[in-house]
C-alpha positions in Angstrom: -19.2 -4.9 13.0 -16.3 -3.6 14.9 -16.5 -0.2 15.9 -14.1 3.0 14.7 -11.7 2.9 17.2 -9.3 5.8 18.5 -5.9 4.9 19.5 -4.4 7.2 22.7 -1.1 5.6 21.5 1.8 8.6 21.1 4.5 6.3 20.3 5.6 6.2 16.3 6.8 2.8 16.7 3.9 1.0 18.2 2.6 -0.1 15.3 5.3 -1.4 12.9 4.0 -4.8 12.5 7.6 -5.8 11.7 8.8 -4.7 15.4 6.1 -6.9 16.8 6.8 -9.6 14.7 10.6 -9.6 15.6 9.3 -9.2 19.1 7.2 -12.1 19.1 9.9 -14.8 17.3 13.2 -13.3 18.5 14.0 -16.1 20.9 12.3 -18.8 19.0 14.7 -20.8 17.2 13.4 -21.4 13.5 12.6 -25.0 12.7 13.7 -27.0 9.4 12.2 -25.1 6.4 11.1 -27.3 3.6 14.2 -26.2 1.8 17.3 -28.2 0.6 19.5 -26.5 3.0 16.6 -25.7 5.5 17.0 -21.9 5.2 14.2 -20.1 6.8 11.4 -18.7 4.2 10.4 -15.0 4.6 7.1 -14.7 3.9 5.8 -12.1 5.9 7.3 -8.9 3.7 5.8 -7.7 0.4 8.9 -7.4 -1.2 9.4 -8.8 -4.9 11.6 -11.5 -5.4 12.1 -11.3 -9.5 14.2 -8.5 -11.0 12.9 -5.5 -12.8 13.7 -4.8 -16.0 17.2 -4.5 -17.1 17.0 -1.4 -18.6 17.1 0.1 -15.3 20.9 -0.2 -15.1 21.3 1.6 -18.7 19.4 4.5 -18.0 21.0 4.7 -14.6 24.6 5.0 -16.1 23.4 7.3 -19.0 22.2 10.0 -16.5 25.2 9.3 -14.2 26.1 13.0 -14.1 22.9 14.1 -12.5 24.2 12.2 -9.3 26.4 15.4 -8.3 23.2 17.5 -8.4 20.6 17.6 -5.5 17.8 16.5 -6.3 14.9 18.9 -7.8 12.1 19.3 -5.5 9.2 18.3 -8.1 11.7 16.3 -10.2 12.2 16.6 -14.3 10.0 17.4 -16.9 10.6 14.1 -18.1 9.8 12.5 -15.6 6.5 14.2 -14.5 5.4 14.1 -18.0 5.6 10.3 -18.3 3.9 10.3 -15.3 1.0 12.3 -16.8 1.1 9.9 -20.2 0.7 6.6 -17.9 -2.5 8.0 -15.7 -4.0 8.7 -19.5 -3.5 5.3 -20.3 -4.4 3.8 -17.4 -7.7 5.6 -16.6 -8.3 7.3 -20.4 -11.6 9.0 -18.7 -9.4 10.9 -16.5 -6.9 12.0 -19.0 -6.7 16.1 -19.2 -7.4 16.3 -15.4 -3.4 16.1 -14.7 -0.9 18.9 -15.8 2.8 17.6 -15.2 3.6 20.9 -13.6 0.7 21.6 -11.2 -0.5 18.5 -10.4 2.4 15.8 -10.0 4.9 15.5 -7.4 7.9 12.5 -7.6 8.4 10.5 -4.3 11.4 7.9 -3.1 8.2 5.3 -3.4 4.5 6.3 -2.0 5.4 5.4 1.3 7.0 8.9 2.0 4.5 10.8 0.7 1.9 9.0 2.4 3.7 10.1 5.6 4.5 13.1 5.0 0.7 14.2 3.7 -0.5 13.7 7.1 2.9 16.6 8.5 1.0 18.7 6.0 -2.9 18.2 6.5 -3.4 18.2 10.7 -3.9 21.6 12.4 -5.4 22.6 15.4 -8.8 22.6 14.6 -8.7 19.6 12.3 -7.0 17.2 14.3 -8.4 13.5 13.3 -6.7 11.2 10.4 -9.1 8.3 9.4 -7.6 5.1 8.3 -9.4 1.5 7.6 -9.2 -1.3 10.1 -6.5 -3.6 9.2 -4.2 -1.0 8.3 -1.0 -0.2 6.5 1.6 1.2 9.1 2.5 4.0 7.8 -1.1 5.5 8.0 -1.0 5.5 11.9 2.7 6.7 12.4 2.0 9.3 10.2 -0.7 10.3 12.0 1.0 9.9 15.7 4.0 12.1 14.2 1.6 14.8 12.9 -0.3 15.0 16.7 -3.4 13.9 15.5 -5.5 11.4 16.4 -5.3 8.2 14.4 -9.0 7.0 14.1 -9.4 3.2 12.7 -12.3 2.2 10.7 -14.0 -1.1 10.0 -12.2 -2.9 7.2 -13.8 -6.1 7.5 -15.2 -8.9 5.5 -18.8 -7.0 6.5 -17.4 -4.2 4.7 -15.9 -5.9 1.8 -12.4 -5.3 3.5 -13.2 -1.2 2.7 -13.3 1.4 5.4 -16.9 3.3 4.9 -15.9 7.5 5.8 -19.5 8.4 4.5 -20.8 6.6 7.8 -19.1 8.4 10.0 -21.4 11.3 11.8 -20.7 14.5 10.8 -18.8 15.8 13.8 -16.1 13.4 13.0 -15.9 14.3 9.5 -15.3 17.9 10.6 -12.5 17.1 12.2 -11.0 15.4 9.6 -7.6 16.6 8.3 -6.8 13.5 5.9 -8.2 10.1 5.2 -6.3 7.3 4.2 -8.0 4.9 1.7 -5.8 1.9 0.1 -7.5 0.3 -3.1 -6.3 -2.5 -3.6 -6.1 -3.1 -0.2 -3.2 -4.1 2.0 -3.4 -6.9 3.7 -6.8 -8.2 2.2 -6.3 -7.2 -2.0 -10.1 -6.1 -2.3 -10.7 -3.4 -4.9 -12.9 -0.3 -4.8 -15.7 -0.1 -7.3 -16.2 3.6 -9.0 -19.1 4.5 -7.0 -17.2 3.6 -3.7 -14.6 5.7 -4.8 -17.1 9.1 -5.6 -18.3 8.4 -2.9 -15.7 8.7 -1.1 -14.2 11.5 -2.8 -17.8 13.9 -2.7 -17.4 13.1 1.4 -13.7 14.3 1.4 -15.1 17.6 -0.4 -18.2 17.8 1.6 -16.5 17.7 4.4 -13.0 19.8 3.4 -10.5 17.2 4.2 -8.5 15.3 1.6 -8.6 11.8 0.7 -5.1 10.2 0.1 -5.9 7.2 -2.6 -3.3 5.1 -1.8 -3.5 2.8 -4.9 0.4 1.5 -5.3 -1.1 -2.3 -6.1 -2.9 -0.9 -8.8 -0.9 -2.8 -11.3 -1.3 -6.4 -9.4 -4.7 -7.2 -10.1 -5.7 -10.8 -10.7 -8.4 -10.3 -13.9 -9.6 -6.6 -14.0 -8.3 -3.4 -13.7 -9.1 -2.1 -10.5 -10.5 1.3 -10.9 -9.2 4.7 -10.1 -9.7 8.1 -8.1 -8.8 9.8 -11.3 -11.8 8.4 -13.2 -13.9 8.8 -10.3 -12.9 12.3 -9.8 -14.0 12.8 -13.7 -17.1 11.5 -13.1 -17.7 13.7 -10.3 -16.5 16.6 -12.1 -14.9 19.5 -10.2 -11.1 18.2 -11.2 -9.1 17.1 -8.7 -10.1 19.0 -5.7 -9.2 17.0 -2.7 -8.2 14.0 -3.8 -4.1 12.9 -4.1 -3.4 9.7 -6.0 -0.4 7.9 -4.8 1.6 5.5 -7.3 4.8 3.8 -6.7 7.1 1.5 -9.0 8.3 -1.0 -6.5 5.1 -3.5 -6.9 4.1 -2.3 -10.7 7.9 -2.8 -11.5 9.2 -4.9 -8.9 11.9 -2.0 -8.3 11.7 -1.3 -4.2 14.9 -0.7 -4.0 15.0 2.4 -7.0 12.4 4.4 -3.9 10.3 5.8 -7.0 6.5 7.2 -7.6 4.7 10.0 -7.7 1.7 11.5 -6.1 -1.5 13.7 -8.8 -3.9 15.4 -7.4 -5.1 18.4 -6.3 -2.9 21.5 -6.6 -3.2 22.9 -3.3 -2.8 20.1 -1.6 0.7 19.2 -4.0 1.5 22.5 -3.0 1.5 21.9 1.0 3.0 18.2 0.3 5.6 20.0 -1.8 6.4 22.0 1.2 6.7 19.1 3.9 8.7 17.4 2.5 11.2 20.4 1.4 11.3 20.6 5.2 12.4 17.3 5.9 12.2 14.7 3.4 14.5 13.9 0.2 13.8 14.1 -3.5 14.0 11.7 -6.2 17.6 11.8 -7.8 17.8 12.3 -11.2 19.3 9.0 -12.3 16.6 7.5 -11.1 13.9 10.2 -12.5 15.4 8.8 -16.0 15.1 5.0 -15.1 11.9 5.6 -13.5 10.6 7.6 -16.5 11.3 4.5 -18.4 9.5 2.0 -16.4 6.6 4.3 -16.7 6.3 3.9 -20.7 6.7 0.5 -20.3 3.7 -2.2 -20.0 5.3 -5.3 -20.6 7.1 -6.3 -17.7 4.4 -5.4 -15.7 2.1 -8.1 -17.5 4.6 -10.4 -16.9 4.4 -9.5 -13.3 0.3 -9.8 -13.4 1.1 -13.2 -14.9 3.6 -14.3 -12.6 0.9 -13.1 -9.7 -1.7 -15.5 -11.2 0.5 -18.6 -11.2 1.3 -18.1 -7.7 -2.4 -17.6 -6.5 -2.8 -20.7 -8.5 -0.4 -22.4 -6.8 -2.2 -21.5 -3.3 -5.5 -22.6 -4.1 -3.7 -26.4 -5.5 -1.5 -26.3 -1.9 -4.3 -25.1 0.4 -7.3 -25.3 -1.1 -9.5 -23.1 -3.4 -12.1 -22.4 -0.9 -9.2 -21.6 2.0 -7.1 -19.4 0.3 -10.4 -16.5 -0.9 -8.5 -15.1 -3.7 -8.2 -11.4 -3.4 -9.6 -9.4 -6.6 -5.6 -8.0 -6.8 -2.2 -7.4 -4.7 -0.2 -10.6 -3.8 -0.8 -11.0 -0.6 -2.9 -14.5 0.6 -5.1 -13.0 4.3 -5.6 -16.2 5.1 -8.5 -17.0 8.0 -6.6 -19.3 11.0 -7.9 -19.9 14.4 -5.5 -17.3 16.1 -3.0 -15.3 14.1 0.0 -15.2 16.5 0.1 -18.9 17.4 -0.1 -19.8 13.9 2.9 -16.8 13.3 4.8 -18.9 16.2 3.6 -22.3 14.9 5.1 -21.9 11.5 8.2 -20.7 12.8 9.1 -22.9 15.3 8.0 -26.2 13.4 9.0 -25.5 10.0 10.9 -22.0 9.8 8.4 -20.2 8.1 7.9 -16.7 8.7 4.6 -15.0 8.6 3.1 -11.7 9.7 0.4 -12.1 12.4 -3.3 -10.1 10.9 -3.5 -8.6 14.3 -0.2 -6.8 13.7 -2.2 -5.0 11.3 -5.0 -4.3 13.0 -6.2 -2.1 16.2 -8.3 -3.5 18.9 -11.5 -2.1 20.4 -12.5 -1.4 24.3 -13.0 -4.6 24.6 -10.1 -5.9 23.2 -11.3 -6.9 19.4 -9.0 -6.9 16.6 -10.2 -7.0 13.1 -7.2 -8.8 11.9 -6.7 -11.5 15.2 -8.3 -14.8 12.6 -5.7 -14.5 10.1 -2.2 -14.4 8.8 -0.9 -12.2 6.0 1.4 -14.5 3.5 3.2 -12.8 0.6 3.5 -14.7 -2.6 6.0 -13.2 -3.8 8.3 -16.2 -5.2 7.9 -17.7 -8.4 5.1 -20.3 -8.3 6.6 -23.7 -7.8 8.7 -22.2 -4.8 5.4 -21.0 -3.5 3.5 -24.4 -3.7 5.9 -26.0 -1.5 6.2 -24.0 1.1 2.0 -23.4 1.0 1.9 -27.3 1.4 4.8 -27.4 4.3 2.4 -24.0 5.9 -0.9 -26.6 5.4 0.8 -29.4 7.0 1.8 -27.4 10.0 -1.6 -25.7 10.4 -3.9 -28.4 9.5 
């Protein structure tokens, strides 16, 4: 098993996989893509590709005159309150833990807050942010920006794709402002169980750090409902004491572009968060507190979206083979196992315009120069299912 690893690396920037990837195929011209026209196929960004619901546009223009008005810090009771209803029917054995007023915060999407939790948890004498090994981005720019020291643990298929805190020796742990712990995963889709996630919470308490559950592809799960911190806090008891749940509509809703969630969780910590981003980041307007209200109380777009998921896995295992693709428990990206991750980025590109994101762009090496995510390619499927099966058979054909 790879190592935790500690990156000396003081530049926000260095790891936008997206940088590196435009890096690595900027002066490669794009071959034919299996399309009519031959149009290159994006592939390498999670971003929906069917519309949200249309009601979004109604509510929109019916709270039109709360555009004129800066947004409120810890947005509308409306909006807070939905979020509160949803987490009671999502995880019903967490329901009473979260008061609308003390315990939830709206965010332009998770991302922010996932930032901006890391501005608000590093001091001096807690200086280390843990973060699993493949990683989402934002964990270890956060954690540059705050001065800390971004520490990367195993997220491998020894681990079941989880980082393991509890492992870590106890030195570390005191240290610890914030962990980072995405479930469902991103790149890989693999879901903590309820006892992973107490665990993981009890350590965070143990320990006086939080634990930021980031758990935005919640909603994208393939046949069971991942679990959640909220119902492993209730198991646990002692509320939500170090733990903050982060949620965002852009995958549940296919709405990236509205830049709305929320984060529940503990007070204090909502508090502090609160305060960050006062300081330099940007509420959720109210137009889009209304819409985003909406989406909230509403379950059956995001079934259809769980459906639409399904076909497309479906349509990977018939282009590439069940036993290649390892279909992930949720999310909707494919982590697919190749030889070496950049030439098969640089491969797809230049033979048949395909664009993929390289594993080890979302992965940090070792000493010696291994990186957790060098075998693979992350491929988001993300189009409806027929468009998906053809380009999977064009990525097969290139790849062997």
């Amino acid at each position: 098993m790879i190592a935790p690893v500690v990156s000396s690396k003081r530049d926000v920037q260095a790891f936008h996989p997206f940088l590196k990837l435009n890096r690595l195929l900027g002066d490669i011209p794009a071959g034919r893509s299996p399309l009519a026209d031959g149009a290159p196929i994006a592939l390498q960004i999670g971003e929906p590709q069917n519309d949200p619901p249309p009601f979004i546009t109604e509510e929109l223009a019916r709270a039109a005159a709360g555009w004129n008005r800066y947004p409120p810090p810890r947005g509308s009771e409306l909006y807070r309150e939905s979020c509160v209803d949803w987490l009671a029917r999502r995880y019903p054995s967490g329901a009473g833990l979260v008061e609308g007023d003390r315990h939830i915060l709206p965010l332009p999407g998770s991302r922010e807050g996932l930032f901006f939790a890391a501005l608000a948890a590093v001091t001096p004498e807690r200086d280390t942010i843990l973060m699993p090994n493949p990683f989402y981005h934002v964990y270890a720019g956060a954690a540059v920006a705050a001065g800390a020291r971004p520490m990367f643990v195993p997220a491998t298929a020894e681990s079941g794709f989880l980082p393991d805190y509890a492992a870590l020796d106890a030195r570390t742990l005191e240290r610890t402002a914030l962990a980072y712990l995405n479930t469902p995963s991103n790149p890989q889709g693999a879901v903590a169980d309820r006892e992973t996630l107490e665990r993981a919470i009890a350590t965070a308490r143990r320990h006086g750090f939080v634990l930021c559950l980031d758990e935005c592809y919640s909603e994208i799960y393939d046949a069971t409902p991942p679990p959640g911190g909220l119902e492993a806090a209730a198991a646990l008891g002692g509320g939500l004491e170090g733990v903050l749940l982060f949620h965002s509509l852009s995958k549940r809703s296919s709405a990236p572009g509205l830049r709305c969630g929320f984060v529940a969780g503990d007070a204090r910590w909502i508090d502090r968060l609160d305060a960050a981003l006062r300081v330099g980041g940007a509420g959720v307007p109210l137009p889009i507190l209304a819409a985003g209200a909406r989406l909230w109380g509403e379950e059956d777009h995001v079934e259809a979206n769980r459906r639409r998921y399904r076909a497309n896995f479906e349509a990977a295992e018939a282009a590439l083979g069940a036993q290649r693709t390892a279909r992930p428990q949720a999310g909707f990206f494919l982590w697919l196992a190749v030889e070496d991750g950049e030439a098969a980025a640089v491969k797809l590109w230049r033979e048949a315009g395909i664009r993929v994101l390289p594993g080890a762009y979302m992965g940090e090496p070792d000493e010696a120069g291994a990186n957790p995510g060098a075998g693979y390619i992350r491929i988001a499927l993300v189009y409806d299912a027929e468009f998906m099966h053809m380009a999977l058979t064009r990525l097969g054909e290139v790849l062997g």
